[in-house]
GUNUBA-797827 format. One record per residue (C-alpha): residue number from 1; x, y, z. Coordinates in steps of 0.2 Angstrom, whole numbers, always signed. Each point is the difference from the previous one (the first is absolute). Example, Ala and Ser with C-alpha at 12.3 -4.5 7.8 and 13.67 -1.06 7.14 Angstrom:
residues 2
PT,num,X,Y,Z
PT,1,+62,-22,+39
PT,2,+6,+17,-3
END
This chain:
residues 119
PT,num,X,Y,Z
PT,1,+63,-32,-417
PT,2,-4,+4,+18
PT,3,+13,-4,+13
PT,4,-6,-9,+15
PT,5,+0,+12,+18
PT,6,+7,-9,+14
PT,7,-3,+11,+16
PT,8,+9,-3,+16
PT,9,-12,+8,+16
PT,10,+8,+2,+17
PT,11,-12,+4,+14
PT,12,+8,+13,+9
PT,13,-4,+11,+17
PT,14,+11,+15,-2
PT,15,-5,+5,-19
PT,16,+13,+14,+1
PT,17,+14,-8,+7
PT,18,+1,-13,-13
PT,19,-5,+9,-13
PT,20,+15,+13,+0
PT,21,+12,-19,+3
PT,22,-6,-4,-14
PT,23,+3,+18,-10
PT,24,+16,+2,+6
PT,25,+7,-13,+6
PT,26,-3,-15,-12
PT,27,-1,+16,-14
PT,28,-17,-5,-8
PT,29,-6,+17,-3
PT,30,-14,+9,+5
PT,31,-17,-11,-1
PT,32,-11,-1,-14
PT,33,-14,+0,+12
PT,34,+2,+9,+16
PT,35,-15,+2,+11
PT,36,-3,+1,+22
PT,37,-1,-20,-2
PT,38,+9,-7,-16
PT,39,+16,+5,-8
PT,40,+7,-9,-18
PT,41,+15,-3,-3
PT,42,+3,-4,-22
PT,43,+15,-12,+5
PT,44,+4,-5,-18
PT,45,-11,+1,-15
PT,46,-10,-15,+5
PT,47,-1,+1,+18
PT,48,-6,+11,+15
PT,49,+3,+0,+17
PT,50,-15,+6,+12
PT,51,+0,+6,+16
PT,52,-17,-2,+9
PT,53,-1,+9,+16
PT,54,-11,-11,+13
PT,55,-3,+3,+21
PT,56,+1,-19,+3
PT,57,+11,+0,+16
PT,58,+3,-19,-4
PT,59,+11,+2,-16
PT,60,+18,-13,+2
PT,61,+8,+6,-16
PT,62,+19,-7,+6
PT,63,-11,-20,+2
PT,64,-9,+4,-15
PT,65,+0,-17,-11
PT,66,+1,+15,-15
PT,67,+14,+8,-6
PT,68,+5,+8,-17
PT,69,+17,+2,-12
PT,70,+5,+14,-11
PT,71,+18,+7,-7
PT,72,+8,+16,-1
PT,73,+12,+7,-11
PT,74,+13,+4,+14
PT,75,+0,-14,+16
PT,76,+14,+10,+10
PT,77,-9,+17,-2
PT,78,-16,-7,+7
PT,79,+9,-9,+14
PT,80,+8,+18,+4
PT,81,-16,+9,+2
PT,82,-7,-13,+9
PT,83,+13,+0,+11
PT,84,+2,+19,+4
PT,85,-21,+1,+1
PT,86,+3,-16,+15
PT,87,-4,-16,-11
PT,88,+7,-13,-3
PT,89,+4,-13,-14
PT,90,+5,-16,+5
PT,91,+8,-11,-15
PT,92,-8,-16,-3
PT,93,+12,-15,+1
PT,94,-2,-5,-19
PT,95,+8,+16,-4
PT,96,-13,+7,-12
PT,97,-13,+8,+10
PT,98,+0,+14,+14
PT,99,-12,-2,+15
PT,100,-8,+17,+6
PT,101,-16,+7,+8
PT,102,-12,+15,-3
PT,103,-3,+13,+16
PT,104,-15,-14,+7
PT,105,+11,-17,-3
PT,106,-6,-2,-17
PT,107,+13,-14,-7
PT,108,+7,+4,-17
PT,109,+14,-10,-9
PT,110,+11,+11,-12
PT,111,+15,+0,-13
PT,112,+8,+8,-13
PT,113,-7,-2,-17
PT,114,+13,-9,-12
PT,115,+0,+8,-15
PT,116,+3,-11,-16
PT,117,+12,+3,-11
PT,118,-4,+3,-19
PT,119,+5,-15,-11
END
């Protein structure tokens, strides 16, 4: 049976600069598809993240009514790369997410993936 693709696209004006965030800092690898105007990010085995580079002077990504979640094995290695490349994550008051944004203001809400313990 086929899984279902869900693709994230964030319209983007500095392609570059988000795409090496992206790489190195959130650790998603090299894109699957890498071109002067779209890069792919394989974000898990159903999901992909696309960046989609656009001119439009008028883009407000940090008042965007979008945003997107995701987890990472290791929440205080991210927070340290983030932090010694000059972002920031801001801890959400329930306590389970981290608030943080790409190079354009992009919003993203992360946390550490749990893992489950074998019965």
């Amino acid at each position: 049976m086929r899984k279902n693709l869900i693709e994230i696209v964030l319209r983007v004006n500095d392609l570059d600069g988000c795409r090496i965030f992206y790489r190195e800092l959130m650790q998603f690898g090299d894109p699957v598809l890498d071109s002067g105007f779209i890069a792919s990010f394989k974000i898990s085995e159903t999901t992909l993240l696309t960046l989609e580079k656009t001119d439009a002077p008028f883009l407000e990504h940090s008042a965007s009514a979008t945003s997107w979640r995701f987890g990472v094995p290791d929440i205080n290695a991210l927070r340290e790369r983030m932090y010694f490349a000059g972002y920031e994550l801001k801890e959400d008051p329930s306590g389970d997410f981290w608030r943080g944004t790409d190079p354009e203001g992009n919003v993203f809400w992360v946390r550490e993936e749990k893992t489950e313990l074998p019965e």
